[in-house]
C-alpha positions as CSV (number, residue, x, y, z in Angstrom):
1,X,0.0,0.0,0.0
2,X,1.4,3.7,-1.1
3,X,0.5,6.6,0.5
4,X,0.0,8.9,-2.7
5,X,-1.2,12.4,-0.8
6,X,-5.1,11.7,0.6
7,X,-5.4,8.2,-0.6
8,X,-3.8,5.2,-0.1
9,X,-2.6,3.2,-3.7
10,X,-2.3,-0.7,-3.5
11,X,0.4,-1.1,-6.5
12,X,-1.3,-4.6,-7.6
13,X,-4.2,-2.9,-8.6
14,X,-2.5,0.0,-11.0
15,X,-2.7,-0.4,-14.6
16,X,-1.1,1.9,-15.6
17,X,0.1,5.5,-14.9
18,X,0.8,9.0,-17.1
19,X,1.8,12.7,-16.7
20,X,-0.8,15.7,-17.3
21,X,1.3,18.6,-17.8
22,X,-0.5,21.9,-18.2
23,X,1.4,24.7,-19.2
24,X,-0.1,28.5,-18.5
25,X,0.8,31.9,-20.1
26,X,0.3,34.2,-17.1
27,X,2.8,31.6,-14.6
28,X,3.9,28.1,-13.6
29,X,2.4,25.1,-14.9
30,X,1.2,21.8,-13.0
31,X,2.2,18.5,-13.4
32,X,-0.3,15.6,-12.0
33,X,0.5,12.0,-11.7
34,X,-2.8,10.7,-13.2
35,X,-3.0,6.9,-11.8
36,X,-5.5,4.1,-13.5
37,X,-6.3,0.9,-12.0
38,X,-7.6,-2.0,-12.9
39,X,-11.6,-1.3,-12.6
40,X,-11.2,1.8,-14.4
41,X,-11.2,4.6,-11.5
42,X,-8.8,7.4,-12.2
43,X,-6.9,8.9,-9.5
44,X,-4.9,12.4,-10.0
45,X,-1.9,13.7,-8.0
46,X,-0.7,16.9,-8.2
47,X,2.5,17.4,-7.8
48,X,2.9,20.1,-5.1
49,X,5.5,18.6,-2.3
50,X,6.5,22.4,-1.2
51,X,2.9,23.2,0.1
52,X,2.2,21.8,3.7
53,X,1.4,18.3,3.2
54,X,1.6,18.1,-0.3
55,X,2.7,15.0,-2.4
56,X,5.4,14.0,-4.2
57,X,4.2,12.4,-7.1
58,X,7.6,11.6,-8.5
59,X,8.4,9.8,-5.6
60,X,5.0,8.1,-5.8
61,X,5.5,7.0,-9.0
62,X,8.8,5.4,-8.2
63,X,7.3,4.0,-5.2
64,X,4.4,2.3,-7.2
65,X,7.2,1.4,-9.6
66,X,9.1,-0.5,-7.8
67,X,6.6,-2.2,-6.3
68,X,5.0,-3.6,-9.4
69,X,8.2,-5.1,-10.2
């Protein structure tokens, strides 16, 4: 089980994962870890690990990574 910011991710049932990177004009961008399992729920995590609480979602990826293989 992964802790991926409010939710908790078992890696057996991911199918896959992908980036949504959104670029603005007026400032930064976002990038969100965008997680689908196997029954077809989607699950998105903003990257954001400088706020209070905020997740890492390149770490989460790793995380569920490593533990698929």
């Amino acid at each position: 089980m992964i802790k991926a910011g409010n939710i908790t991710i078992n890696s057996a049932f991911v199918a896959s994962m992908s980036w949504d990177r959104r670029h603005y004009v007026n400032g930064p961008g976002d990038s969100i870890l965008v997680i689908r399992m196997h029954d077809g729920t989607e699950h998105r995590v903003k990257h954001e690990p400088h706020f209070l609480d905020g997740a890492d979602a390149y770490q989460i990826e790793k995380a569920i990574s490593e533990a698929k293989s």
